[in-house]
C-alpha positions in Angstrom: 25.3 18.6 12.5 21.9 17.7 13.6 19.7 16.0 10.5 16.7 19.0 10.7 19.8 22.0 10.6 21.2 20.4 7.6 18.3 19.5 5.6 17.5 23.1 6.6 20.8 24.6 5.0 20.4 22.0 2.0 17.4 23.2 1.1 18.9 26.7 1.0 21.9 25.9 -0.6 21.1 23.8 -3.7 23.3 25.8 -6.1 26.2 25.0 -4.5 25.2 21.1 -5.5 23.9 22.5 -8.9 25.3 20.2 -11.8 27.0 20.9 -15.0 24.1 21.7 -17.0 23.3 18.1 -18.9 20.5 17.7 -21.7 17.4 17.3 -21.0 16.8 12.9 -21.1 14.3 11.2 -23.4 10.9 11.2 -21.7 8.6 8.2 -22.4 5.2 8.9 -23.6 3.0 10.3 -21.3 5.4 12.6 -19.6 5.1 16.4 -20.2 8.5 18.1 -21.5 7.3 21.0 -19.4 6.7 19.6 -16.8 10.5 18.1 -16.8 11.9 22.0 -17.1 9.8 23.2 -14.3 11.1 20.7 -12.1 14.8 20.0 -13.0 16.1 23.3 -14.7 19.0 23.1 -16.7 22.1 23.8 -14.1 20.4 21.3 -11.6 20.5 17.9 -14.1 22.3 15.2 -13.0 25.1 14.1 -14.6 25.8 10.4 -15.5 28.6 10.3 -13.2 25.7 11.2 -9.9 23.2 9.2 -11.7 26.0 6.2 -11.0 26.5 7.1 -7.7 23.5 6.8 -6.4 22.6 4.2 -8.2 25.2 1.8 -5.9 23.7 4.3 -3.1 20.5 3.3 -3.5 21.3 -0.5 -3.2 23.8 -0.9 -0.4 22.1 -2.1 2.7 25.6 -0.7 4.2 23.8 2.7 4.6 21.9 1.0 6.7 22.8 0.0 10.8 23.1 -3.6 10.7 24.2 -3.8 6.9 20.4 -5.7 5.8 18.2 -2.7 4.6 18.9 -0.5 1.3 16.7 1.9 -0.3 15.8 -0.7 -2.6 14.1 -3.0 0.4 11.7 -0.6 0.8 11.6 0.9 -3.1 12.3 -2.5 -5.8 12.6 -1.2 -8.7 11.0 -4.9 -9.8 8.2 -3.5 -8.1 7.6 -0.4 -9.6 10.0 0.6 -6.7 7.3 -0.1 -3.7 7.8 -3.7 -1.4 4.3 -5.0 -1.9 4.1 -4.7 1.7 1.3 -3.1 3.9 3.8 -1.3 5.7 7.3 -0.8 5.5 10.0 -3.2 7.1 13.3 -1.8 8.4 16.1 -3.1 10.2 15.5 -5.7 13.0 12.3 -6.4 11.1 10.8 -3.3 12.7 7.7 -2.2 10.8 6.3 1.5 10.4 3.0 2.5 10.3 3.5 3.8 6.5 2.7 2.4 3.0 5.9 2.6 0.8 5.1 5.1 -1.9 6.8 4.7 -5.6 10.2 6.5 -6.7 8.5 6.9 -10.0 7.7 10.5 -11.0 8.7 11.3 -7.6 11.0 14.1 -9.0 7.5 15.9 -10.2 6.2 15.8 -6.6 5.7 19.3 -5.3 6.6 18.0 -2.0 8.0 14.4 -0.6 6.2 11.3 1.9 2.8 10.9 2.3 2.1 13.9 4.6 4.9 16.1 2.5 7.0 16.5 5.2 10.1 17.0 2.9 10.3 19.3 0.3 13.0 18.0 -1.9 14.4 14.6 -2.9 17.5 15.2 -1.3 16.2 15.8 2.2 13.4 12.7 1.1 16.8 10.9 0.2 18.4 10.8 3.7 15.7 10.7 6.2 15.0 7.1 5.9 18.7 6.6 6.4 18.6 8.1 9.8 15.5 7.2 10.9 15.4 4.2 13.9 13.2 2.0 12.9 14.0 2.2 8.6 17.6 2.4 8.3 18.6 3.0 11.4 21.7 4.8 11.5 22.2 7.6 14.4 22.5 10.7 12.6 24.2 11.9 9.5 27.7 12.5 11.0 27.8 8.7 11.4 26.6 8.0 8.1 29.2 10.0 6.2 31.5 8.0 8.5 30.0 4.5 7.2 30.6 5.9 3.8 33.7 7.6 4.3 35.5 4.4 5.7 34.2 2.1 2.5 37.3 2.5 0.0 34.9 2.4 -3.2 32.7 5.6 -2.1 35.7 7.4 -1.1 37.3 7.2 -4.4 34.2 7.9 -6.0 33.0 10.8 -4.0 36.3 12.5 -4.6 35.9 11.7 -8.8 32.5 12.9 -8.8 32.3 15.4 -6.5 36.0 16.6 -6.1 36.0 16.0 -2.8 35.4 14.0 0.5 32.3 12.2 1.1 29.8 15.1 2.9 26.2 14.7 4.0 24.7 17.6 1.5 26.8 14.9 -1.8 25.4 11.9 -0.5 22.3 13.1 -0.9 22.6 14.8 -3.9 23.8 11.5 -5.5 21.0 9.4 -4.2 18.4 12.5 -5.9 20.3 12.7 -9.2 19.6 8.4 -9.6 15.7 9.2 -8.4 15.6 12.5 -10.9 15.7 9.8 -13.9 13.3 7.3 -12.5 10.4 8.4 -14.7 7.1 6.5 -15.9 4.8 6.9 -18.5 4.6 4.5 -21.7 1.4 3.0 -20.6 -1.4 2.6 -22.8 -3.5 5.2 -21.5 -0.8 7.2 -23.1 -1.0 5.6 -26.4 -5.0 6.0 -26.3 -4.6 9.6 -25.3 -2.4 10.0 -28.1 -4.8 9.2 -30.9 -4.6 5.5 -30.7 -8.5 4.7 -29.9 -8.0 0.9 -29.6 -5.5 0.7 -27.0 -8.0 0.9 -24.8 -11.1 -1.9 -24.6 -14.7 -1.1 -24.2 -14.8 -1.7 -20.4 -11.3 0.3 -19.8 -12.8 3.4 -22.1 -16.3 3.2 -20.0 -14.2 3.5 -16.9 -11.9 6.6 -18.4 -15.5 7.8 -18.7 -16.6 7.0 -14.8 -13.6 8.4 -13.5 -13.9 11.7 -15.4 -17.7 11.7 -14.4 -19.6 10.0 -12.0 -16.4 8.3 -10.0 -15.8 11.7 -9.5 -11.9 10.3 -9.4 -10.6 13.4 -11.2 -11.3 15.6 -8.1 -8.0 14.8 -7.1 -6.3 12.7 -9.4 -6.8 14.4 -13.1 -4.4 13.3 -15.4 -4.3 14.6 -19.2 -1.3 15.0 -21.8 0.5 18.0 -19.5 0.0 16.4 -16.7 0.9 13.1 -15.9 1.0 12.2 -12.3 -2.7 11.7 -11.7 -2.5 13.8 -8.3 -3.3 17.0 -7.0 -0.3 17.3 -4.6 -2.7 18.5 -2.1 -3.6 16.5 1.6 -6.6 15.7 1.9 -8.6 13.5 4.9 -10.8 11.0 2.9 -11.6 8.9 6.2 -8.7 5.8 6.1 -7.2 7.1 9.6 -11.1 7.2 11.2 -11.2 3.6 11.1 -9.4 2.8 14.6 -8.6 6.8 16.2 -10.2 9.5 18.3 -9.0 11.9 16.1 -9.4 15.0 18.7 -7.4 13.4 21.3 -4.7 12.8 19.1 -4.4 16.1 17.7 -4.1 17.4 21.3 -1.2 15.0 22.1 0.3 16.2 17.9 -0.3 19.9 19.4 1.6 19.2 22.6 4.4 17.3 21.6 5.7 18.3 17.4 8.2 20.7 17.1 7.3 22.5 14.2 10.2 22.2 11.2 11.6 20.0 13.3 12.2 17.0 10.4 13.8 14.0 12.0 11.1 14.3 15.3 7.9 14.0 12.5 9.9 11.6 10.6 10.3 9.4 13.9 6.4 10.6 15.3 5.3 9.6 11.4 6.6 6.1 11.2 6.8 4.8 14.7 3.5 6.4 16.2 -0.2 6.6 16.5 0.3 10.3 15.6 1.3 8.9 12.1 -2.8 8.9 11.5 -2.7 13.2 12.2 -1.1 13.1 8.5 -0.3 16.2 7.1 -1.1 17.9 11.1 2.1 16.7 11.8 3.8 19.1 9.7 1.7 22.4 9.7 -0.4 22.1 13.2 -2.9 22.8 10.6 -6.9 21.9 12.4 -7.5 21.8 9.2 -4.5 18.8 7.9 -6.1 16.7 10.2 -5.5 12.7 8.4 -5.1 14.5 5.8 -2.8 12.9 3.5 -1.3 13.2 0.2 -3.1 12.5 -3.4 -1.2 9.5 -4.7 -0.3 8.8 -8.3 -2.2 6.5 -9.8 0.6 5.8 -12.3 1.0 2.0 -12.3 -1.5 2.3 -9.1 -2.7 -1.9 -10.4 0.9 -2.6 -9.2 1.8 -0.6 -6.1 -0.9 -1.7 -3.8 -1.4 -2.0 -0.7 -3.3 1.4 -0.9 -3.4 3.8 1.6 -0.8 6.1 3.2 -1.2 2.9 5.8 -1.7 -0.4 3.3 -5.0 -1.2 4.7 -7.1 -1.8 1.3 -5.4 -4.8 -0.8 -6.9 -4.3 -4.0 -8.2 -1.8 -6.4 -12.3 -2.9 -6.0 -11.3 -2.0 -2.0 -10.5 1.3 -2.8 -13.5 2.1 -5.1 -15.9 0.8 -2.5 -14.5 3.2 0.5 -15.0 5.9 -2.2 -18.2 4.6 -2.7 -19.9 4.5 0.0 -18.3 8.3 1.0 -15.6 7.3 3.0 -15.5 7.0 6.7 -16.9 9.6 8.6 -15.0 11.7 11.1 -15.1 15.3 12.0 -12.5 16.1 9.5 -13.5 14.3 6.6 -12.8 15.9 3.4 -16.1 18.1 1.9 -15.3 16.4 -1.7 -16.1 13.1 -0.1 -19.7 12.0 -0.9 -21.5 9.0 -1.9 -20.8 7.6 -5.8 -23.9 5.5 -6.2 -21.4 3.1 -8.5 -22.8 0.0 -9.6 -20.6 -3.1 -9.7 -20.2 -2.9 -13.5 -19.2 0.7 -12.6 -16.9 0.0 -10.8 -15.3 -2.9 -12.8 -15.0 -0.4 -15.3 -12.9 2.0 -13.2 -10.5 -0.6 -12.0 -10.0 -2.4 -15.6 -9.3 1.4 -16.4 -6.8 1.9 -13.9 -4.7 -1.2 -14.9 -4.3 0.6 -18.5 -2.0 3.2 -16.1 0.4 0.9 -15.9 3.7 1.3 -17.8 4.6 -1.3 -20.7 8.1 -2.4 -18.7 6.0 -3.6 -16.4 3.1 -5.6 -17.6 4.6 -8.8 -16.8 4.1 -7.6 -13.1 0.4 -5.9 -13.9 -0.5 -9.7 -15.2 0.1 -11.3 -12.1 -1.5 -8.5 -9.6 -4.5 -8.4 -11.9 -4.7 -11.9 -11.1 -4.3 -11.8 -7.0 -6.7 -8.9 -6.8 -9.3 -10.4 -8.9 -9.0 -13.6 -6.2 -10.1 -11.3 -4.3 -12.5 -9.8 -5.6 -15.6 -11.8 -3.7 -13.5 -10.4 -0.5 -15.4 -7.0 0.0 -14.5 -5.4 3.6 -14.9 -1.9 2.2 -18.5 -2.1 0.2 -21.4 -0.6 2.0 -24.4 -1.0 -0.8 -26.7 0.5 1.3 -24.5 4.2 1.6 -23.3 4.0 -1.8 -26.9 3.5 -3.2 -28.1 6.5 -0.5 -30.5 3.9 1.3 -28.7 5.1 4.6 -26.4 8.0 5.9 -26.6 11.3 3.9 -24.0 11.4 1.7 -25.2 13.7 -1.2 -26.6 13.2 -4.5 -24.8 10.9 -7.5 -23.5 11.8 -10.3 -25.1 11.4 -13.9 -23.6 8.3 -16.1 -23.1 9.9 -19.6 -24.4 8.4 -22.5 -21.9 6.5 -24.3 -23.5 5.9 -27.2 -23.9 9.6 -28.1 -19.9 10.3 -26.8 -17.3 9.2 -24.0 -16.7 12.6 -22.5 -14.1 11.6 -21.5 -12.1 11.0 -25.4 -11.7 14.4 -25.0 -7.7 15.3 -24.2 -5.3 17.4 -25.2 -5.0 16.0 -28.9 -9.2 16.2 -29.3 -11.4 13.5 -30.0 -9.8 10.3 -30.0 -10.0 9.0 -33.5 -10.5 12.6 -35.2 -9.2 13.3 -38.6 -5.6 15.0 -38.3 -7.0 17.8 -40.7 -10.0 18.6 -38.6 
């Protein structure tokens, strides 16, 4: 069966993969129980048994063509499941023309990949397996084959699933292990939660910058019922305008995609200079045009690169594109405007955006802190001159709250950070 026709009927036919119904897991701090039942309902948790499964799944480079890439190459769980990498690496040391986005939370997303070209985790689950220059295996016929002929994963596929290894169970055993890869625990959390000192001076004038003049929450608000930090929409913010004619290449993107056509985007996203049409890929939208999906900014101080294509290395790189408005292109997202930051502004955001990290992970956030602040002096983003409004006309700033009256931004779900339990 051709990869698009079955992700197609998978889609379609998830309650015939439904689980026993399981209870709902322990969610770490941070992570709305709501949010957890509006994404995994009851009949479609996955059972230990999956969870197991995919697991192994996830780590066997034999999915892969030449038996060197796993899921794990791309997504190390030591590494908040990213690679570190600008851009991915598959087999025969082929590289994409994509960032590896985190696992983490992915089960929240409202739609999979950077230009949200899959809209489950099962069909998100396979199309790396398939695709030439990742994982590299021809089609799924051939994986199920792989799979089918490795005595281990024929037993278990017919204990877990009852019976012999299929596409549509491979899959859902892969999504079940990525359903329980959740993060929150970070001390954002414990600030929002009351506890006022978990956060330092600097990282609490940042929470304030981003929820005000960084203008951050736009697109990636987070508060206690909702923890990913993202709007799950596309949006074009002017990364993709640094080396392409935009126009031209949405002619050739209008010409060539097949629309719902999955594995042809998948191969046009990662091998291509289409890649930079973004979310134009999928829709044949004028208006997707580079747009691309709001990351997380869950432990955002250790996932970067940044960017759908890993071209800013550190956190001060990606506060001074916003900064100075982005790049301009006809297709630039209207949000994107001038900030007028200073450089103590904008220390403040990024010392906030390390508090995002999740406490299993500090030893990691310790030594990226480190490497980006080596690089701090290494600027090829700033642009003084737009962010300030000296040149270009990018809109006015924002106001810079007094902080000595209030942070604004103390204000979450629980009230004022610090308030009296009985007020």
């Amino acid at each position: 069966m051709k990869a698009f026709t079955w992700l197609a009927v998978l889609v379609s036919s998830g309650a015939a993969l439904a689980a026993e119904s399981e209870p709902a897991p322990k969610l770490p701090l941070g992570v709305s129980a709501t949010l957890y039942e509006l994404s995994v309902p009851a009949a479609h948790r996955p059972t230990p048994a999956r969870i197991a499964l995919g697991d192994k799944l996830f780590n066997d480079k034999r999915l892969s063509a030449d038996d060197s890439v796993s899921c794990a190459t791309c997504h190390d769980p030591k590494r908040a499941f990213t690679d570190g990498k600008a851009r991915s690496v598959g087999i025969k040391n082929q590289v994409g023309k994509r960032n590896s986005p985190t696992v983490l939370n992915a089960l929240f997303n409202a739609t999979q990949f950077w230009d949200g070209r899959s809209g489950t985790l099962e069909e998100q689950a396979v199309l790396p397996i398939i695709n030439p220059i990742e994982m590299g295996m021809p089609d799924l016929d051939a994986v199920v084959a792989k799979v089918k002929g490795i005595p281990e994963y024929a037993s278990a596929f017919r204990d877990v699933y009852g019976r012999e290894v299929t596409a549509e169970d491979l899959a859902s055993a892969l999504a079940a292990f990525e359903r329980t890869q959740f993060s929150g625990n970070a001390r954002f959390d414990r600030f929002l939660a009351g506890e006022s000192n978990a956060l330092n001076a600097s990282e609490k004038r940042g929470w304030a910058l981003f929820n005000g003049k960084a203008r951050c929450n736009s697109c990636h608000a987070g508060n206690a019922v909702s923890p990913l930090f993202s709007d799950q929409k596309f949006h074009n913010i002017g990364i993709a305008a640094h080396a392409h004619d935009f126009p031209t290449l949405a002619g050739e993107a209008l010409r060539v995609v097949r629309t719902g056509d999955a594995k042809q985007i998948d191969e046009l996203a990662l091998q291509t200079d289409l890649s930079e049409m973004g979310r134009f890929l999928v829709t044949k939208n004028e208006n997707d045009i580079g747009g691309f999906k709001t990351p997380t900014l869950r432990n955002v101080g250790v996932t970067g690169p940044y960017m759908h294509d890993g071209s800013l290395a550190t956190l001060w790189d990606v506060m001074d594109h916003y900064n100075k408005g982005g790049v301009p292109n006809p297709y630039l997202d209207g949000g994107m405007q001038r900030l007028g930051l200073t450089e103590p502004e904008i220390d403040d955001v990024v010392a906030f955006l390390f508090t995002l990290t999740s406490t299993d992970l500090s030893a990691l956030e310790k030594k990226e802190a480190a490497a980006q602040r080596a690089r701090k002096n290494k600027r090829p983003e700033r642009d003084t001159a737009a962010a300030l409004g000296k040149k270009g006309n990018l809109g006015d700033i924002g106001v810079t709250p007094d902080l000595a009256v209030e942070n604004p931004a103390a204000r979450g779900f629980y009230g004022p950070v610090g308030a009296s339990k009985e007020n």
